[in-house]
C-alpha positions in Angstrom: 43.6 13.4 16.7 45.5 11.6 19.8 48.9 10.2 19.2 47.5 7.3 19.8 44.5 7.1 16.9 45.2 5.5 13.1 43.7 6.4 10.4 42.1 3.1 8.1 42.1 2.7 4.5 38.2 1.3 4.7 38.7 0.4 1.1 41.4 -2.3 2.1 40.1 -3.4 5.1 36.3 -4.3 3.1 38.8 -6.3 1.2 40.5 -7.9 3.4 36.8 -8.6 5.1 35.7 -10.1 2.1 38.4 -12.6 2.0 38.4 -13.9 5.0 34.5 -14.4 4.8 34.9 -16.1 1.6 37.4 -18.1 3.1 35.0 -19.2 6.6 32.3 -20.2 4.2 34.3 -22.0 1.4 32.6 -19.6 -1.1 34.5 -18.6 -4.2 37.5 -15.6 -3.0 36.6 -12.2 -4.2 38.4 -10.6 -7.7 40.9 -8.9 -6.9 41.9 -5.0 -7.5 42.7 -4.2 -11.4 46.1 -2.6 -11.3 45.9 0.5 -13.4 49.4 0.0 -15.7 49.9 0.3 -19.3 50.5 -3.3 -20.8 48.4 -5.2 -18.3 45.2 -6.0 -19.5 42.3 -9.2 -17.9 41.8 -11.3 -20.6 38.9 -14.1 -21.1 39.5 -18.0 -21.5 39.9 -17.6 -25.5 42.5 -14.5 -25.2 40.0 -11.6 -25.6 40.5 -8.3 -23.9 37.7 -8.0 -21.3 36.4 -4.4 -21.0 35.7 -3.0 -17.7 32.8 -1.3 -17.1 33.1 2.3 -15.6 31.8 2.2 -12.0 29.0 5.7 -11.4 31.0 7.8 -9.3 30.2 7.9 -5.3 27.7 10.0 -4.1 27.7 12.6 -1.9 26.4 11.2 2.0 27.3 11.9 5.3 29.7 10.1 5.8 31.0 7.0 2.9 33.4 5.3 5.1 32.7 1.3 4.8 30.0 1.6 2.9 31.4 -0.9 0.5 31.0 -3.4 3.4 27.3 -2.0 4.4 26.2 -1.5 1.0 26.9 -5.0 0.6 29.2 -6.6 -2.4 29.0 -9.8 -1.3 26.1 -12.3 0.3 26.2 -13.6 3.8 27.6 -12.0 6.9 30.5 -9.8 6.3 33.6 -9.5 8.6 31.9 -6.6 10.9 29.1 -9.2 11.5 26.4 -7.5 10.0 24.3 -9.6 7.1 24.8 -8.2 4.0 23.0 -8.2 0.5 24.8 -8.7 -2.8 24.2 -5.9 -4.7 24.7 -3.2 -7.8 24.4 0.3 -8.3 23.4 0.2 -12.0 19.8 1.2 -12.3 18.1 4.5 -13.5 14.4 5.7 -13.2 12.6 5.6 -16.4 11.0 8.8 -16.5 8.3 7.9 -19.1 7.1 4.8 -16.3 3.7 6.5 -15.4 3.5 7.6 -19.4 3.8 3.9 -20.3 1.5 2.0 -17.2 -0.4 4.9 -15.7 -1.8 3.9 -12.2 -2.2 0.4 -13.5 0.4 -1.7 -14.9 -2.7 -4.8 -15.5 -4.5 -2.1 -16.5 -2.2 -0.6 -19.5 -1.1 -4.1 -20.1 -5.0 -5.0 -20.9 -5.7 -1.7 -22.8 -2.5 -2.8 -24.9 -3.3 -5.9 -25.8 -7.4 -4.9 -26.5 -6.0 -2.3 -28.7 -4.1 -5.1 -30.7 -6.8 -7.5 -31.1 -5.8 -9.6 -28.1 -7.3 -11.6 -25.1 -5.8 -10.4 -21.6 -3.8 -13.4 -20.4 -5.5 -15.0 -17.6 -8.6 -13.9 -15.5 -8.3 -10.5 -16.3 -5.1 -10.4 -15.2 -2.3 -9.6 -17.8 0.1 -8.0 -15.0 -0.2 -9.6 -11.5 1.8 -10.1 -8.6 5.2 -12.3 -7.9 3.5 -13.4 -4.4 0.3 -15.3 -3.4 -2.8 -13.6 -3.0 -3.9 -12.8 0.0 -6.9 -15.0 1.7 -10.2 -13.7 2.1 -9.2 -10.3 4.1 -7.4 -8.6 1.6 -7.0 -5.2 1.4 -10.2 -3.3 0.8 -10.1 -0.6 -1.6 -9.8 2.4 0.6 -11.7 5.1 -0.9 -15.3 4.7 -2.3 -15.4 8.0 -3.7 -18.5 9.1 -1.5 -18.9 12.8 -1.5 -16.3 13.2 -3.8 -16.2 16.5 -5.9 -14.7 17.4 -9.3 -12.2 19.9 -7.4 -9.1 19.3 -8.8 -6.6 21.7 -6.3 -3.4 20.6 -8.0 -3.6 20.8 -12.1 -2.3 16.4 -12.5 -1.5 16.5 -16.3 2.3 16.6 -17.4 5.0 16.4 -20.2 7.0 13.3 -19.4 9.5 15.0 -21.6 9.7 18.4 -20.0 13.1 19.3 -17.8 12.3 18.0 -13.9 11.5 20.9 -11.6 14.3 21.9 -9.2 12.6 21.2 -5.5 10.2 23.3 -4.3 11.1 22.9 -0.6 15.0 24.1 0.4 15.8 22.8 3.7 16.2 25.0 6.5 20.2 25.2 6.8 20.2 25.8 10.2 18.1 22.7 11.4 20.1 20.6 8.8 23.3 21.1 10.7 22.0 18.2 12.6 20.3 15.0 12.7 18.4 14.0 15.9 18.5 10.9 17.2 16.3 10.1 20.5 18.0 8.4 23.0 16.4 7.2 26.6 18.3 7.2 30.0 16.7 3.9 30.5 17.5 1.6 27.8 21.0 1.7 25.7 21.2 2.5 22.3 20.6 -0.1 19.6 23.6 0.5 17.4 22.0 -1.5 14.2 19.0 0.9 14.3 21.6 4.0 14.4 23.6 2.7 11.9 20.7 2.4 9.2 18.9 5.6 10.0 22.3 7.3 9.5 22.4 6.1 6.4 18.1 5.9 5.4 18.5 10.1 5.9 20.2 10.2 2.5 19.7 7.1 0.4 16.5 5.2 -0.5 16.6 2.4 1.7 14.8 -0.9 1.9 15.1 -2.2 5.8 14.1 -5.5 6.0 14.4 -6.4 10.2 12.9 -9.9 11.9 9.8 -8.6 13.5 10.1 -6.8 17.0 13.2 -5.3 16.3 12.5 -1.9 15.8 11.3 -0.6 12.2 9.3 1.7 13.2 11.5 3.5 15.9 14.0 3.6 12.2 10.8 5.6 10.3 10.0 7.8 13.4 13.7 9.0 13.5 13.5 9.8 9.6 10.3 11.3 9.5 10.9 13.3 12.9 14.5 14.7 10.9 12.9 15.3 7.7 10.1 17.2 9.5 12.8 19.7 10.9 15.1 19.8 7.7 12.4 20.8 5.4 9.8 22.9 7.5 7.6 23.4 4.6 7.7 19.9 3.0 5.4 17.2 3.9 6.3 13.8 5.4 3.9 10.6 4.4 3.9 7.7 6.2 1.7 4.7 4.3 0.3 1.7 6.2 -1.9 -0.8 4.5 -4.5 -0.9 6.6 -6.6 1.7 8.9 -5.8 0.0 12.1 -1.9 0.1 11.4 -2.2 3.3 10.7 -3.7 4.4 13.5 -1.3 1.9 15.3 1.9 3.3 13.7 0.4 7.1 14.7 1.0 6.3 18.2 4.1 4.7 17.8 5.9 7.2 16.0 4.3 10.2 18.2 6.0 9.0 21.6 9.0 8.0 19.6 9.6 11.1 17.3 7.4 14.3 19.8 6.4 15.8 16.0 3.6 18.2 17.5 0.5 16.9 17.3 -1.1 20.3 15.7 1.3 19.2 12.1 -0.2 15.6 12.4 -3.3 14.1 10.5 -4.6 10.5 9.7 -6.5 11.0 6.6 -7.7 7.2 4.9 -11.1 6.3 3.3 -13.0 6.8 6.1 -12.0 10.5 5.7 -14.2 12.7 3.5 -12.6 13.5 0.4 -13.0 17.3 0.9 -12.0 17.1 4.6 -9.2 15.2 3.0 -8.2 18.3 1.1 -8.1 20.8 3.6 -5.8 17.9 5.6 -3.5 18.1 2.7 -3.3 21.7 2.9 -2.9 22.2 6.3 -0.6 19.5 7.6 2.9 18.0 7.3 2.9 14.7 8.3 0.2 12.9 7.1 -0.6 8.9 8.2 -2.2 7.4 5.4 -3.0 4.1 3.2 -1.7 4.1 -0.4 -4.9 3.4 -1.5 -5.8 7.1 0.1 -3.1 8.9 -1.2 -3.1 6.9 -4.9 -6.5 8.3 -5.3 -6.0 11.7 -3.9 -2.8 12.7 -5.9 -5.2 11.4 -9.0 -7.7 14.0 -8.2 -5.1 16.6 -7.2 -6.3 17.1 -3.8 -2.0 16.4 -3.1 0.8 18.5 -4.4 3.2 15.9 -5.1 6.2 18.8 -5.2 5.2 18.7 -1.7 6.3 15.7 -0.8 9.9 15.2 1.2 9.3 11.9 2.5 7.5 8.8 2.3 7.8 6.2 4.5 6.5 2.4 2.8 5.1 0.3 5.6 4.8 -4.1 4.6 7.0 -2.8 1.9 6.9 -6.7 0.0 3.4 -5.7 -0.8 5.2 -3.4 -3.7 4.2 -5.8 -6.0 1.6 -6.0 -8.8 -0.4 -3.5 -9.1 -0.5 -3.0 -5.4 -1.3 1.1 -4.9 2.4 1.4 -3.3 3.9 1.0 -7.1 1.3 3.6 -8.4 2.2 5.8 -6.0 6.1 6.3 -6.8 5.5 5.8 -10.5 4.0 9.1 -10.4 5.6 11.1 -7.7 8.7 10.3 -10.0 7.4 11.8 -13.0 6.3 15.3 -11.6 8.9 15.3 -7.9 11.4 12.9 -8.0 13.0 14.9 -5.1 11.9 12.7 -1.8 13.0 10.5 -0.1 11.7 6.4 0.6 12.4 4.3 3.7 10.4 0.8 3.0 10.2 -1.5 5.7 9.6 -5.0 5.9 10.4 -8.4 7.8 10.1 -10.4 4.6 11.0 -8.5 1.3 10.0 -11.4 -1.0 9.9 -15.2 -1.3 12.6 -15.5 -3.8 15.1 -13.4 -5.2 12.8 -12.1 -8.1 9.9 -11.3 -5.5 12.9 -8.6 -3.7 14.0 -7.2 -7.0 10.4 -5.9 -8.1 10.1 -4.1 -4.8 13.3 -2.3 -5.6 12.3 -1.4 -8.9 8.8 -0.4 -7.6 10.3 1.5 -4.8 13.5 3.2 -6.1 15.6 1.5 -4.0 19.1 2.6 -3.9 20.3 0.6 -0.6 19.4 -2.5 1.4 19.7 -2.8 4.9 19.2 -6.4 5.8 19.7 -7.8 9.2 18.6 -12.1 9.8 18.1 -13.6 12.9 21.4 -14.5 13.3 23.4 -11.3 12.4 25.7 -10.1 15.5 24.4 -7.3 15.5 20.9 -7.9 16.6 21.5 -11.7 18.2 21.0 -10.1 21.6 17.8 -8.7 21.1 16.3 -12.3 19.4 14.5 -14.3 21.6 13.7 -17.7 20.5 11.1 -19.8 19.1 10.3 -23.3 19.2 8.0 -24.9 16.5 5.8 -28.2 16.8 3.9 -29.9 14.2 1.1 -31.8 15.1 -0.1 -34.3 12.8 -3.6 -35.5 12.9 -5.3 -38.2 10.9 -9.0 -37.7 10.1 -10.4 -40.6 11.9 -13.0 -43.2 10.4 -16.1 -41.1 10.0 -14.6 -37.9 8.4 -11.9 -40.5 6.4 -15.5 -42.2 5.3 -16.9 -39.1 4.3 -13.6 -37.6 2.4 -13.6 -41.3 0.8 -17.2 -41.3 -0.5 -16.8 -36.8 -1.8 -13.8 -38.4 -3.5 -15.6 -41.1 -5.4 -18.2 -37.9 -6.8 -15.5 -36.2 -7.9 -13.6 -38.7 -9.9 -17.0 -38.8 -12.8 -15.6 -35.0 -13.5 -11.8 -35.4 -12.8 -10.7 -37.9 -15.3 -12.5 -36.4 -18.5 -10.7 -33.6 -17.9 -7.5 -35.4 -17.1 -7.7 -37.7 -20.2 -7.7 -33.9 -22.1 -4.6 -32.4 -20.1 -6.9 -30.2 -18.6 -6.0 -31.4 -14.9 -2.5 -31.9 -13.5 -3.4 -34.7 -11.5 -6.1 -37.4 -10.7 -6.2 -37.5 -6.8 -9.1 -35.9 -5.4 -8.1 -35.6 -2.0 -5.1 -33.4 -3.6 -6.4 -31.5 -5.8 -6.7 -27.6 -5.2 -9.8 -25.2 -6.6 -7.3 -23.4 -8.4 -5.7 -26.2 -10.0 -9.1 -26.6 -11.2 -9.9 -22.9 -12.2 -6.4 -23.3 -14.1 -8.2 -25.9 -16.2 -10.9 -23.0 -18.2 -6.8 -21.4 -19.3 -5.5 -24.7 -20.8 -9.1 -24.9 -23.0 -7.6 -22.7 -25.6 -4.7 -25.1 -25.9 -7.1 -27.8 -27.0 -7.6 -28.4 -31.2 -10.9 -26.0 -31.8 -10.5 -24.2 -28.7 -13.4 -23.1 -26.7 -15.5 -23.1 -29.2 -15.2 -27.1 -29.6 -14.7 -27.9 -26.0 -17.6 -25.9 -24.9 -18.9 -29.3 -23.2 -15.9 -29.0 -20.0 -17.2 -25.9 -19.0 -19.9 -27.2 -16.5 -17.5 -30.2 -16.1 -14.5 -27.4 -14.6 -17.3 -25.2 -12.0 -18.7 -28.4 -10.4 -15.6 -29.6 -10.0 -13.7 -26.3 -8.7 -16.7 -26.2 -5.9 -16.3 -30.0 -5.3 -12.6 -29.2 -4.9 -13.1 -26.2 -2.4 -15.1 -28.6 -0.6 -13.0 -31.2 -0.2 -10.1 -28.8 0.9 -12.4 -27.6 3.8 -13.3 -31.3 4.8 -9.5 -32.1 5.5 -7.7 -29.5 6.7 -11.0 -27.1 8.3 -14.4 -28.2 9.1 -17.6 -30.1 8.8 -19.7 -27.3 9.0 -17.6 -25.3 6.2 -17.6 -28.3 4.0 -21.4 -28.6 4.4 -21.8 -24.9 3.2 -20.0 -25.6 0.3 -22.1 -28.9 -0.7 -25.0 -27.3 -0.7 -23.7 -24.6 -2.7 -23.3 -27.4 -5.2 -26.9 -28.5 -4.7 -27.9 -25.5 -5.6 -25.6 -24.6 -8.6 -24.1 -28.0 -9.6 -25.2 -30.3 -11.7 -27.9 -32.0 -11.4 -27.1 -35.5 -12.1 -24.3 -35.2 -9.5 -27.6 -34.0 -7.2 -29.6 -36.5 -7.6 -27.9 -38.7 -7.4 -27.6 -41.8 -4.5 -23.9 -40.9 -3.4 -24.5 -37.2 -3.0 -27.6 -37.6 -0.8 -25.7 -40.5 1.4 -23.1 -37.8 1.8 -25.4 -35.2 2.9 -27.2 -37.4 5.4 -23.8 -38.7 6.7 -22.9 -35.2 7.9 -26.0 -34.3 9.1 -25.8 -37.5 11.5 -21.9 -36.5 12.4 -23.3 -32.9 13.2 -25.7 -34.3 15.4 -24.2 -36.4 17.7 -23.1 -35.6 21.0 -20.1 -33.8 22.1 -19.8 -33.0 18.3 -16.3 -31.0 17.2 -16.2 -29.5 13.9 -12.7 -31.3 12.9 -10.1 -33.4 14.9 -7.8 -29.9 14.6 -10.4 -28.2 16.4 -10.9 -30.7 19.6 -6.8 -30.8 19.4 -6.4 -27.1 19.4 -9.4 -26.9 22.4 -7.2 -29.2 24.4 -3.9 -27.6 23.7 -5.3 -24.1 24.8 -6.5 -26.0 28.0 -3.2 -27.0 28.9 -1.4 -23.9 27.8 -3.2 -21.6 30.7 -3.9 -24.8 33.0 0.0 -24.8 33.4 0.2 -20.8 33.3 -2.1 -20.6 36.4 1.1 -21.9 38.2 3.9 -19.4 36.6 5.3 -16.3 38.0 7.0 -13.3 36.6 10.7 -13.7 37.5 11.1 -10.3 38.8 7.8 -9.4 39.9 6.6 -12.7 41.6 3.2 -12.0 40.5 1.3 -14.7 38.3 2.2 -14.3 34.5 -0.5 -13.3 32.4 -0.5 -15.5 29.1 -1.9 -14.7 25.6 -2.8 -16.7 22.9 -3.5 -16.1 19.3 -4.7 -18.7 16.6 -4.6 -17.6 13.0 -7.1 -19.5 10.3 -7.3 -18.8 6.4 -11.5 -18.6 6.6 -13.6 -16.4 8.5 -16.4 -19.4 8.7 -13.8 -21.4 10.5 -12.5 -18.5 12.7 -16.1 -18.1 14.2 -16.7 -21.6 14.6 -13.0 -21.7 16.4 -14.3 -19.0 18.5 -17.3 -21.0 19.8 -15.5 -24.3 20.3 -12.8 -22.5 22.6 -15.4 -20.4 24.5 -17.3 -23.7 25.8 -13.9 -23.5 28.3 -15.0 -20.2 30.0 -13.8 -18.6 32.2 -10.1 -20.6 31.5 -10.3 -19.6 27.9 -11.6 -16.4 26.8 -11.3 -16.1 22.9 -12.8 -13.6 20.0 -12.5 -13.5 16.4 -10.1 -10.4 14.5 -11.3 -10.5 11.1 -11.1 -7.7 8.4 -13.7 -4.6 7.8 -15.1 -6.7 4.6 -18.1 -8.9 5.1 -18.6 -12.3 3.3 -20.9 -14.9 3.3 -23.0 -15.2 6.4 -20.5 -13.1 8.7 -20.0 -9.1 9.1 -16.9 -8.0 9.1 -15.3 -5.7 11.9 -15.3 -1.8 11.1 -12.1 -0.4 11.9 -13.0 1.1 15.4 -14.3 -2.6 16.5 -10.7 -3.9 15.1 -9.0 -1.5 17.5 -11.0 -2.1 20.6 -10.6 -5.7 20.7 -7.0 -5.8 20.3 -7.2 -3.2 23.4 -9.4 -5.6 24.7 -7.4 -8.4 24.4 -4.3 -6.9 25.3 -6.6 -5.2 28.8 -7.3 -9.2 29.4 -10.5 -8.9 29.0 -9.5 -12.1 25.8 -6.7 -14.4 26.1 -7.3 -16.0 22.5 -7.3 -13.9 19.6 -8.5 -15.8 16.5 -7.2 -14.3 13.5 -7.6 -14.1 9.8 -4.7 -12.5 7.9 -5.9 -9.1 9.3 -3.7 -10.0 12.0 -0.5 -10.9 10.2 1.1 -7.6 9.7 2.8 -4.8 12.3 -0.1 -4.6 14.6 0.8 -4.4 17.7 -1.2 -6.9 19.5 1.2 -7.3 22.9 3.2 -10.3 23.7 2.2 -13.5 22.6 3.4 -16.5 24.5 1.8 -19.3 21.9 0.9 -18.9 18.3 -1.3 -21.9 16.4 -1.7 -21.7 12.6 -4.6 -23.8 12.4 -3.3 -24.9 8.6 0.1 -25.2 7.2 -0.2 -22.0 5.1 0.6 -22.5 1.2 2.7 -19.0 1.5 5.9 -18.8 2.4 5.3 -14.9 3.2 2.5 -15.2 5.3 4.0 -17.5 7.6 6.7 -15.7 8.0 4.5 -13.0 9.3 2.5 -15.4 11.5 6.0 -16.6 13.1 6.6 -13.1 14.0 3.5 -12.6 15.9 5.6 -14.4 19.0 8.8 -14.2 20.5 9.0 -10.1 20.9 9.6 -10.0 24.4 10.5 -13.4 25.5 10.7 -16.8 24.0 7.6 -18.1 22.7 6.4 -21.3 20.8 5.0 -22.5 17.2 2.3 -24.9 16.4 1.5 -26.0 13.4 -1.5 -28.0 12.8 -2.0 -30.3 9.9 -4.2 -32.9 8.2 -2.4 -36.5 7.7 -1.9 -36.4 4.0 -2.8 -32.9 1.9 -1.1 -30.5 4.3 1.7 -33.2 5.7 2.8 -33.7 1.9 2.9 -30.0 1.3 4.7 -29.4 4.4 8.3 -29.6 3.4 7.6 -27.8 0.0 6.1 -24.6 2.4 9.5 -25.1 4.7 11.8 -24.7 2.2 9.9 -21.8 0.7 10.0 -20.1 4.3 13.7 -20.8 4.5 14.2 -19.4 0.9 12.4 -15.9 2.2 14.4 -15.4 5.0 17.8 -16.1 2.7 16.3 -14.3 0.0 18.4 -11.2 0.7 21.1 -12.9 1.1 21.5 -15.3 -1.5 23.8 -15.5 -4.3 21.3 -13.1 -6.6 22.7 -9.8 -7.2 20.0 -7.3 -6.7 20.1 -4.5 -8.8 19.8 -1.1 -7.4 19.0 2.6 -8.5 22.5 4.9 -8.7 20.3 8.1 -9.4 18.6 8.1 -6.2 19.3 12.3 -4.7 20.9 13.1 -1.2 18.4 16.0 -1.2 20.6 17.6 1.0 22.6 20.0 -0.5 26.4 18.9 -0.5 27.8 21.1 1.8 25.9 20.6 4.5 26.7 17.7 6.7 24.4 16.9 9.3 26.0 15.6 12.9 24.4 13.5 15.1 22.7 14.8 18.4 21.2 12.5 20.8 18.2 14.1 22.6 15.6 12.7 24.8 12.2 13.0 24.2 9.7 13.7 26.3 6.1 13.9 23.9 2.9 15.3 24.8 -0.1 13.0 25.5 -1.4 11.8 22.3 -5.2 12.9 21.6 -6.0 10.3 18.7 -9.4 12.4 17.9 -7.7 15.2 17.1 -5.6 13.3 14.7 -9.2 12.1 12.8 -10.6 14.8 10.5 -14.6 14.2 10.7 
């Protein structure tokens, strides 16, 4: 050391932080240190001795210095500038978790209460899920168990009391002398994304970054160092769809170099026996949750294996989500591994954020918002604009005279406390579909109320329909009415109203120049504009014109197609196609995996300029810069458009629009805004999260690995050798 270095007491100077943070942002100043001297003693308001808790002694890391700043004591931004989470080491793994829930935490729950003589609570659904579900493109289940075998490679029963196993990988002591951190002559070093991988190496750590900043470059670097520390050991990244993982494959390879020979993708479209041999054979394996839930069931996976595992969407650790199932029982039979979980929005409240760390095993949280110091530079803005947009006088006619049907079915059950509310135009199918619960809180039950049955299914379909009239289209609402010819009742059929409906929209259909919904002629003449005025831009530093993209996200697959179409009447201006999911609904096939990932090449080649999106296209993919995103409803969830937001604003500044109904979505509007606010402050509210203190280092305490930048040069990535077949 120079004469002219210090040495810090970090300790003081995270207190001294603390303070003058509390003291910037009027919140309440931090307790101060107990002094340790006989005689002095904290007592409560009424006199009484207040015992202090023992704190779990520090554990061993690379380096502990600050960490009380990092690891985050208090909410907010702390006096080095990065955002911090308030939060507890207090937590240990219950080792008996799989014992108790199995795979399935609904699933235990329900054999529980069967086994006692009771009904599930709600639709089959006696566990479920802090956040919304997802809209029609949910995840599909990822293995159909084609071709499967009854070869069970690894033997999968266990004694949930026996000692835990020692690991069965040591590290290579050599190799763990160091970490590796890639570094390019080009562009300068992020010092937020060294700072968490330094400390992701050796604690289970849940990053939560604003997307476009850099998550995955975090996961390469601790999969690529894992990889060398433990040569035998197997490193598993877990992406909740085949077309991120296929994505994220590419990513990491150019950012990490791990040869391409250790690699695999193994997912459902992977034969489970060629899945087996993958397991084997390879060490880093690219894989959904749903793959490698069912594959360490059937023991085609040695879980003592396992080094690594990196959690992609990470807020999806909910429920009974496969990403719970998956730790559950890797920490009964290895609880030697280590979990990096990444996500741009943890949870929509406080609660949402603690269930992924209990899921997880989450012993740190590395949070960074928007406007943390740290990252600020690398933020480009965004600008939102709602656009409100009344109905007009034939569909307001036509929503008027569906609303007058409805109310013969609406107040019954409202006059039983069945329904929350009498307005039609408000009220949502599963406000409706809430209404078969509440039956069992009426005197005789179901048994004596069997006559609102029929009454509740009309109604939830008149409901569904009404919600496409508003806020989608014409054409969906029609599909939906005549659903209700078919299966509703038949008084409601017959009847004078319900045929003056159904010719009232087959005359708005027919007329000329005919647009599905005033959203849909606004949103044609928005996308106009948009590349009208783009034919006149020019890159800055190129001179050349600027090529523009597009995307539109919807919650229906009907209404995406028909988006498609009204935007394509504008060719060659506008150039648009539908991204949907691999599962097929209701008059429209859904996109296999390898159509998914040529149209995004597709659109990002130019051969598109609109992408129109169901919620397929809200997470991680990369998709290439977006200049203008439309949400084409003001989505109920808080999460989602969060993810939708992020789709823009990567590379340079881009631009918001929201498009909403006059009346249903503009009075829900506010509610959704200060549920998207509440996301992005979840971490860093005043909630103290609760983490695990019995998370390992893995590492073995004398070895301490330094930091050596290299540059990486990778190989040319062949993705069909990555696809066992």
């Amino acid at each position: 050391m120079s004469d002219d270095e210090f040495d810090f007491d970090d300790a003081a100077l995270g207190e001294l932080d603390a303070i003058e943070t509390a003291l910037q942002s009027g919140l309440a100043l931090p307790p101060r240190s107990l002094v340790n001297k006989p005689g002095l003693v904290q007592r409560d308001l009424f006199g009484g001795t207040v015992i202090q808790q023992e704190r779990p002694p520090p554990k061993a890391g690379p380096s502990r210095a600050g960490q009380g700043r990092a690891g985050g004591t208090g909410a907010g931004s702390g006096g080095d500038g990065v955002t911090q989470a308030k939060t507890k080491q207090v937590k240990e793994w219950d080792r008996s978790s799989f014992a108790k829930h199995g795979w399935s935490k609904r699933g235990a729950a329900e054999a529980k209460a069967k086994a006692q003589g009771k009904r599930p609570k709600g639709k089959g659904r006696a566990y479920g899920s802090d956040e919304d579900d997802w809209d029609e493109d949910n995840v599909l289940d990822d293995d159909d168990d084609e071709g499967d075998g009854d070869e069970f490679l690894i033997d999968t029963s266990y004694d949930p009391k026996a000692p835990i196993l020692p690991i069965k990988w040591d590290p290579d002591r050599e190799a763990a002398r160091t970490f590796v951190y890639p570094v390019q002559p080009d562009k300068p070093m992020r010092v937020y994304q060294y700072n968490i991988v330094s400390r992701a190496l050796f604690e289970n750590t849940l990053v939560s970054l604003p997307t476009g900043l850099g998550k995955t470059f975090i996961a390469a670097v601790v999969m690529l160092n894992f990889y060398r520390w433990y040569p035998r050991g197997k490193v598993l990244f877990l992406a909740p769809t085949r077309p991120l993982v296929t994505q994220q494959i590419k990513a990491c390879h150019y950012i990490a170099g791990i040869p391409q020979n250790d690699c695999i993708e193994l997912t459902g479209g992977t034969p489970a026996k060629l899945r087996s041999v993958g397991w084997l054979t390879k060490r880093v394996i690219y894989s959904t949750p749903q793959t490698v839930e069912r594959d360490l069931a059937k023991g085609r996976l040695d879980p003592r294996d396992v080094t690594c595992i990196v959690v992609d969407e990470a807020h999806r650790a909910s429920g009974d989500y496969s990403y719970c199932g998956v730790v559950r029982y890797m920490m009964c039979r290895n609880p030697h591994f280590r979990v990096l979980a990444l996500t741009a929005t943890p949870g929509s409240r406080g609660e949402a954020v603690q269930e992924v760390i209990d899921n997880l095993h989450i012993g740190r949280i590395e949070v960074r918002a928007d406007d943390s110091l740290d990252i600020r530079q690398y933020v480009h803005k965004k600008s939102f604009d709602l656009c409100v947009l009344p109905l007009g006088p034939q569909l307001g006619a036509l929503r008027d005279k569906w609303a007058g049907l409805m109310k013969q079915y609406i107040q019954p059950l409202y006059a039983s406390r069945l329904l929350w509310s009498q307005d039609a135009v408000m009220l949502s199918p599963f406000a409706v579909q809430q209404a078969y619960q509440k039956i069992n809180q009426l005197p005789g039950g179901r048994k004596d109320n069997g006559k609102f049955f029929p009454m509740i299914k009309t109604l939830a379909m008149m409901a569904r329909a009404m919600e496409y009239l508003v806020v989608q289209s014409v054409t969906s609402f029609l599909s939906i009415v005549k659903d209700v010819e078919g299966a509703g009742s038949k008084n409601l059929v017959n009847s004078s109203g319900f045929r003056e409906v159904l010719r009232d929209t087959d005359a708005l259909r027919s007329r000329a120049g005919y647009v599905g919904h005033p959203k849909m002629e606004k949103l044609r003449s928005m996308c106009i504009e948009h590349f009208t005025n783009a034919q006149h831009e020019r890159d800055e530093y190129t001179g050349e014109r600027r090529e523009t993209r597009v995307m539109i996200f919807c919650n229906f697959r009907a209404v995406v197609e028909e988006i498609v179409e009204c935007l394509n009447t504008q060719r060659p201006l506008i150039k648009a196609t539908p991204f949907v999911g691999q599962a097929s609904s209701k008059g429209s096939k859904g996109k296999s995996q390898k159509e998914q990932l040529e149209t995004i090449r597709k659109f990002k080649r130019g051969d598109y300029n609109v992408l129109v999106a169901t919620s397929i296209g809200e997470e991680g993919l990369d998709i290439g810069e977006i200049d203008l995103i439309v949400c084409y409803e003001a989505n109920k969830s808080p999460i989602r458009m969060l993810q939708r937001v992020g789709r823009t604003g990567r590379a340079r500044d881009g631009h918001i629009i929201v498009l909403m109904a006059e009346g249903r979505e503009e009075k829900n509007w506010d509610r959704a805004n200060d549920a998207y606010n509440d996301v992005q402050n979840a971490l860093t509210s005043n909630k103290t999260f609760e983490l695990y203190v019995d998370g390992e280092r893995l590492l073995p305490a004398d070895v301490k690995p330094q930091c050596e930048k290299v540059e990486i040069k990778a190989l040319p990535l062949d993705l069909d050798k990555l696809t066992m077949t």
